[in-house]
N, CA, C and O atoms as a GROMACS GRO file, in nm:
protein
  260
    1UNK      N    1  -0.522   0.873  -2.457
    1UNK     CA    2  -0.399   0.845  -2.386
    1UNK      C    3  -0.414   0.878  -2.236
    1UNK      O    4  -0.353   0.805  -2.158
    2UNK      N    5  -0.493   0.990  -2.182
    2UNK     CA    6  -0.464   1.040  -2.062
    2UNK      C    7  -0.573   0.894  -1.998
    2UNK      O    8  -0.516   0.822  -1.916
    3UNK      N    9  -0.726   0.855  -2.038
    3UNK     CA   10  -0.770   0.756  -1.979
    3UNK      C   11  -0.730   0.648  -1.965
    3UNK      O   12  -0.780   0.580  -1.875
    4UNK      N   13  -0.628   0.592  -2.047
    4UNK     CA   14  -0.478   0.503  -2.046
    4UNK      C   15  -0.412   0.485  -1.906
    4UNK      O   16  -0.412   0.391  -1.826
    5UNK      N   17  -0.348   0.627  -1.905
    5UNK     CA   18  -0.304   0.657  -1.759
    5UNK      C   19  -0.407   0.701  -1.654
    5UNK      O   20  -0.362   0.669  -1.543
    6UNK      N   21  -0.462   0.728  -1.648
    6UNK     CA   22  -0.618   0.728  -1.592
    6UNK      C   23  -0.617   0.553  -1.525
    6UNK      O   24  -0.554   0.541  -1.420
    7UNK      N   25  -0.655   0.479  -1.557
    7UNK     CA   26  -0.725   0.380  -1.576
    7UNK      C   27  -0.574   0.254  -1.458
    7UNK      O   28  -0.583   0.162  -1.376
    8UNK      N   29  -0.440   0.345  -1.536
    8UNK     CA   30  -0.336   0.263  -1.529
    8UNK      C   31  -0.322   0.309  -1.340
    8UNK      O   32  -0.303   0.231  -1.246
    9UNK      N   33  -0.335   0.421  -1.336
    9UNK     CA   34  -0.311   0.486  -1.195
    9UNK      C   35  -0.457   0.439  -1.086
    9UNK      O   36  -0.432   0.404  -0.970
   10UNK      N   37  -0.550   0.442  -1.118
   10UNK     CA   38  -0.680   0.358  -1.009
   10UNK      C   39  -0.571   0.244  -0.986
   10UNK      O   40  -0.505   0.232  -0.883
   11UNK      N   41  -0.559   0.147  -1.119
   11UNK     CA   42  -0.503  -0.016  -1.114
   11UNK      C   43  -0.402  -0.029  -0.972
   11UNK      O   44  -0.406  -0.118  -0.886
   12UNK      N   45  -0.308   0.093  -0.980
   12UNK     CA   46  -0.204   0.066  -0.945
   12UNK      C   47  -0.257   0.064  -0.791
   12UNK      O   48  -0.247  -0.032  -0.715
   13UNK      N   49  -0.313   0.189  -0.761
   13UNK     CA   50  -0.346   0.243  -0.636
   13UNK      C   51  -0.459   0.138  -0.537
   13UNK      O   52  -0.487   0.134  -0.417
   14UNK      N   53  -0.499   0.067  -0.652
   14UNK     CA   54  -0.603  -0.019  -0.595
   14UNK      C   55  -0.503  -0.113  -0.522
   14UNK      O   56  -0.492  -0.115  -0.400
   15UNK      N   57  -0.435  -0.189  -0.604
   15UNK     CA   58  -0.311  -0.305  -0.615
   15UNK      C   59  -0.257  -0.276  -0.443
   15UNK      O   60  -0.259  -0.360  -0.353
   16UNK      N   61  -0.210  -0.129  -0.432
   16UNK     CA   62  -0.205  -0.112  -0.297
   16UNK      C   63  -0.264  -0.084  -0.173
   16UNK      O   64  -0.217  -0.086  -0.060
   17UNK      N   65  -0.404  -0.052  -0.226
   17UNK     CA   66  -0.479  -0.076  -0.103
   17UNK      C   67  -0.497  -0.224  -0.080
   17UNK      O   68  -0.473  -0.270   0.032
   18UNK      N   69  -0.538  -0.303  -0.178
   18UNK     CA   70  -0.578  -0.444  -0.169
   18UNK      C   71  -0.518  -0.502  -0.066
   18UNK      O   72  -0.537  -0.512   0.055
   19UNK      N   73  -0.390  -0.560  -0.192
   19UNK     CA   74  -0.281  -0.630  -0.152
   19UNK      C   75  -0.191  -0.585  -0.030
   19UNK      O   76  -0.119  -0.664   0.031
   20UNK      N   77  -0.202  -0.432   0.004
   20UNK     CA   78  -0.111  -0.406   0.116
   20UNK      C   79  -0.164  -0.363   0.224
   20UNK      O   80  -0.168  -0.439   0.320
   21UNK      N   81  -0.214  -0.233   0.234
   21UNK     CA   82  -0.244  -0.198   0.322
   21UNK      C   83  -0.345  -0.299   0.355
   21UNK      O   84  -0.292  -0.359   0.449
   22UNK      N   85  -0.443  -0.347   0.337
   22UNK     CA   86  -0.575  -0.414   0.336
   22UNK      C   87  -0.524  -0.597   0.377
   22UNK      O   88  -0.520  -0.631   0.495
   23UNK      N   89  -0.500  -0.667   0.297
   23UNK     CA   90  -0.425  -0.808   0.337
   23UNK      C   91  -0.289  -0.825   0.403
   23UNK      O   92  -0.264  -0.890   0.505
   24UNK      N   93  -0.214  -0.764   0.336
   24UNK     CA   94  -0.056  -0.742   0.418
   24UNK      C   95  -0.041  -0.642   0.601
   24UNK      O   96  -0.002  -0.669   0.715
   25UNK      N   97  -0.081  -0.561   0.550
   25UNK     CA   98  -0.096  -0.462   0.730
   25UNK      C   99  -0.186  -0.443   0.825
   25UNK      O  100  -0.173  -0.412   0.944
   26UNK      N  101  -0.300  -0.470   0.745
   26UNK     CA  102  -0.429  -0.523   0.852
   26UNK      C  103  -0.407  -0.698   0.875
   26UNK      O  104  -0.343  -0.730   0.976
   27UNK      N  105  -0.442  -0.774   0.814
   27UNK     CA  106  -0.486  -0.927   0.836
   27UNK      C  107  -0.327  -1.029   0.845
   27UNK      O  108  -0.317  -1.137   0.903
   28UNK      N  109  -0.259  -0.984   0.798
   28UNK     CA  110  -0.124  -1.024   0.822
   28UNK      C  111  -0.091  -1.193   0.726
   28UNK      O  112  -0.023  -1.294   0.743
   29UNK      N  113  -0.189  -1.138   0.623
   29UNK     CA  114  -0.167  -1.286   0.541
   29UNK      C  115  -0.089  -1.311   0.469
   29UNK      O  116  -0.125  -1.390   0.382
   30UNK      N  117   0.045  -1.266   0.463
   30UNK     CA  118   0.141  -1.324   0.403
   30UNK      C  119   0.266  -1.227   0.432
   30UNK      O  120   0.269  -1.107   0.459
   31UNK      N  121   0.374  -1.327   0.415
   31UNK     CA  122   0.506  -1.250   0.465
   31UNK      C  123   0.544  -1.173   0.334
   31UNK      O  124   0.489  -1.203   0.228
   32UNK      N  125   0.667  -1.045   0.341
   32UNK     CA  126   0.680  -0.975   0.286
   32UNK      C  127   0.844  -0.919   0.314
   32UNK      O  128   0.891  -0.876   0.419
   33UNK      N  129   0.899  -0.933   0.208
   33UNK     CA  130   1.051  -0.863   0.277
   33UNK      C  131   1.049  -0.718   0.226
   33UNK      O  132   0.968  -0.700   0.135
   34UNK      N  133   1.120  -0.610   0.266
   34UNK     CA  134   1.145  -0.514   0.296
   34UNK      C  135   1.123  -0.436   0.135
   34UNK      O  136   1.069  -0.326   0.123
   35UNK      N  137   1.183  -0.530   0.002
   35UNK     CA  138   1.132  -0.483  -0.111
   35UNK      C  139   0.970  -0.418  -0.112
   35UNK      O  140   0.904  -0.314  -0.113
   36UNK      N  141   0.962  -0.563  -0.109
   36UNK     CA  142   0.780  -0.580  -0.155
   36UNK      C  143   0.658  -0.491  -0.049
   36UNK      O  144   0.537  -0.484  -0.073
   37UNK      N  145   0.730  -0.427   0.074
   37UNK     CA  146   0.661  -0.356   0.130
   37UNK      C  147   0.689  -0.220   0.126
   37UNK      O  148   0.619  -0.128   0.169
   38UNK      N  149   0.813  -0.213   0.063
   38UNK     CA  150   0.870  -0.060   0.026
   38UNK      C  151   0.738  -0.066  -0.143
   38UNK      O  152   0.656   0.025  -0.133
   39UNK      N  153   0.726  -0.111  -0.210
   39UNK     CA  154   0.695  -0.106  -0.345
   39UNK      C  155   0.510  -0.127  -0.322
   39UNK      O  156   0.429  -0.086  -0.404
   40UNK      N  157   0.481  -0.184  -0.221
   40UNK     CA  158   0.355  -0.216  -0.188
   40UNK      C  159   0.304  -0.054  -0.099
   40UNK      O  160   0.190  -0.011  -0.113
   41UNK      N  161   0.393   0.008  -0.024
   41UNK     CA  162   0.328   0.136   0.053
   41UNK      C  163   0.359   0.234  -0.019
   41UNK      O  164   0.349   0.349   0.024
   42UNK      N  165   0.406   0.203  -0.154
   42UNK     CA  166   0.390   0.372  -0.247
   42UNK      C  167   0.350   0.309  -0.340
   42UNK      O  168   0.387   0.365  -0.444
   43UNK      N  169   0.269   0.182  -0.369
   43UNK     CA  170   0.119   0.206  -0.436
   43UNK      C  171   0.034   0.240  -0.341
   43UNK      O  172  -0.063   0.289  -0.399
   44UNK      N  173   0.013   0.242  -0.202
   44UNK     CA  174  -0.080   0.256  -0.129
   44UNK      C  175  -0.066   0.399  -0.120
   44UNK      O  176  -0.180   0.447  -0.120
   45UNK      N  177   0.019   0.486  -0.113
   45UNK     CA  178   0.043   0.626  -0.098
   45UNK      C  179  -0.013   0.715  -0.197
   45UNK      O  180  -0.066   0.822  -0.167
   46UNK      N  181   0.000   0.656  -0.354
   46UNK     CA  182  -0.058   0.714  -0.466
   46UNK      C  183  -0.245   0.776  -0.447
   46UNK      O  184  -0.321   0.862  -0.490
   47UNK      N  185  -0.240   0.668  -0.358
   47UNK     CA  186  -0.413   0.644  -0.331
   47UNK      C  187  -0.481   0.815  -0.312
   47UNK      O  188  -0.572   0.883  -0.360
   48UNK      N  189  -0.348   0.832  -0.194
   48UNK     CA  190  -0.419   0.992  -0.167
   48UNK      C  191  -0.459   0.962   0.046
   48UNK      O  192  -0.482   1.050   0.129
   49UNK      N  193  -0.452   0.834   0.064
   49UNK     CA  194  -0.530   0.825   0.233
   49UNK      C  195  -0.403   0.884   0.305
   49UNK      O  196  -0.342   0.800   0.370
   50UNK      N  197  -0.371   0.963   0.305
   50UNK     CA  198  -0.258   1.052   0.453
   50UNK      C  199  -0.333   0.984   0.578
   50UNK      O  200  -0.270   0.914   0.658
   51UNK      N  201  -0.421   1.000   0.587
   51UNK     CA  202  -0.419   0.953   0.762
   51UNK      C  203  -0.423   0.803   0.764
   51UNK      O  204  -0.399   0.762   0.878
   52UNK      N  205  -0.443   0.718   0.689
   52UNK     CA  206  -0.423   0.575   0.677
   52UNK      C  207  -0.261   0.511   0.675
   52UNK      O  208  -0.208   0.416   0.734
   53UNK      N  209  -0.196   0.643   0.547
   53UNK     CA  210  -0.086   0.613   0.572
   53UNK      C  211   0.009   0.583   0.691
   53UNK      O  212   0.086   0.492   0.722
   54UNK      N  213  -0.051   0.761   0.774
   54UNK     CA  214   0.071   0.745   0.890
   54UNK      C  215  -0.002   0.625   1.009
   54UNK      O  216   0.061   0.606   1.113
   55UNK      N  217  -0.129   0.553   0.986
   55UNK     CA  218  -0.110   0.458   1.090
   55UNK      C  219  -0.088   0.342   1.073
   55UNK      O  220  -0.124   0.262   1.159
   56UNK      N  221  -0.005   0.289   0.926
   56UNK     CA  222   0.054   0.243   0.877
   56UNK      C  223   0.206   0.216   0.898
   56UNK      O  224   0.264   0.110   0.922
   57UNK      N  225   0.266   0.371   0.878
   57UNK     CA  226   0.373   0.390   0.972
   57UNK      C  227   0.401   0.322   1.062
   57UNK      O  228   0.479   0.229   1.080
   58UNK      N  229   0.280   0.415   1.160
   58UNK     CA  230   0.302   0.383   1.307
   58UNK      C  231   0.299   0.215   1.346
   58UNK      O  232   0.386   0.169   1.420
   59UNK      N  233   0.193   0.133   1.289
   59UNK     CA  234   0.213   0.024   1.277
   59UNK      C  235   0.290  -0.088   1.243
   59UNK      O  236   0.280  -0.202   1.288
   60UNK      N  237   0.384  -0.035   1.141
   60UNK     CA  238   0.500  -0.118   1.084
   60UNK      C  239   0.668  -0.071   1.207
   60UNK      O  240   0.770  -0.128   1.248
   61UNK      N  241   0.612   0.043   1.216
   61UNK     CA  242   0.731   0.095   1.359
   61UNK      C  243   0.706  -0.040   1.504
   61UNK      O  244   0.771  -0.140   1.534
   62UNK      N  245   0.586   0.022   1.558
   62UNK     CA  246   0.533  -0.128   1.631
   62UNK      C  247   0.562  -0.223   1.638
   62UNK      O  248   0.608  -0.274   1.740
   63UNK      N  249   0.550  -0.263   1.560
   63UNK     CA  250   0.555  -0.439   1.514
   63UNK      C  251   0.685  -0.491   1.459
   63UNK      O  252   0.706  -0.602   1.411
   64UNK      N  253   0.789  -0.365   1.477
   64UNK     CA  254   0.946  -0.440   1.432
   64UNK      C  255   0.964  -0.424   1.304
   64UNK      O  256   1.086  -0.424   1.322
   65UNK      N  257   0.956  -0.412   1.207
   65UNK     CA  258   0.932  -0.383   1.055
   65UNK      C  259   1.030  -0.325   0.984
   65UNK      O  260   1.013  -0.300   0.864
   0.00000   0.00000   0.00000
């Protein structure tokens, strides 16, 4: 059971580096409303990157967001 959740938590955390931080906040390939980037930066948060996060932040502050 715990490699279950094991396995389920990489998935998730990956999902948000990929898809968000990585295609969505670096490369800017696709639009996103305020849901899907609230739900997309706390899979990216699970990850564990603190200093990626806050220039993430700082970046979505920037850019109007």
């Amino acid at each position: 059971m715990i490699f279950v959740a094991d396995v389920m938590y990489g998935y998730t955390g990956a999902v948000g580096v990929t898809a968000g931080a990585h295609r969505y906040w670096t490369h800017k390939s696709y639009k996103a409303k305020l849901p899907l980037r609230i739900i997309l930066a706390a899979l990216y948060l699970i990850t564990g990157m603190v200093k990626s996060s806050k220039h993430l932040i700082l970046t979505a502050q920037s850019s109007g967001m």
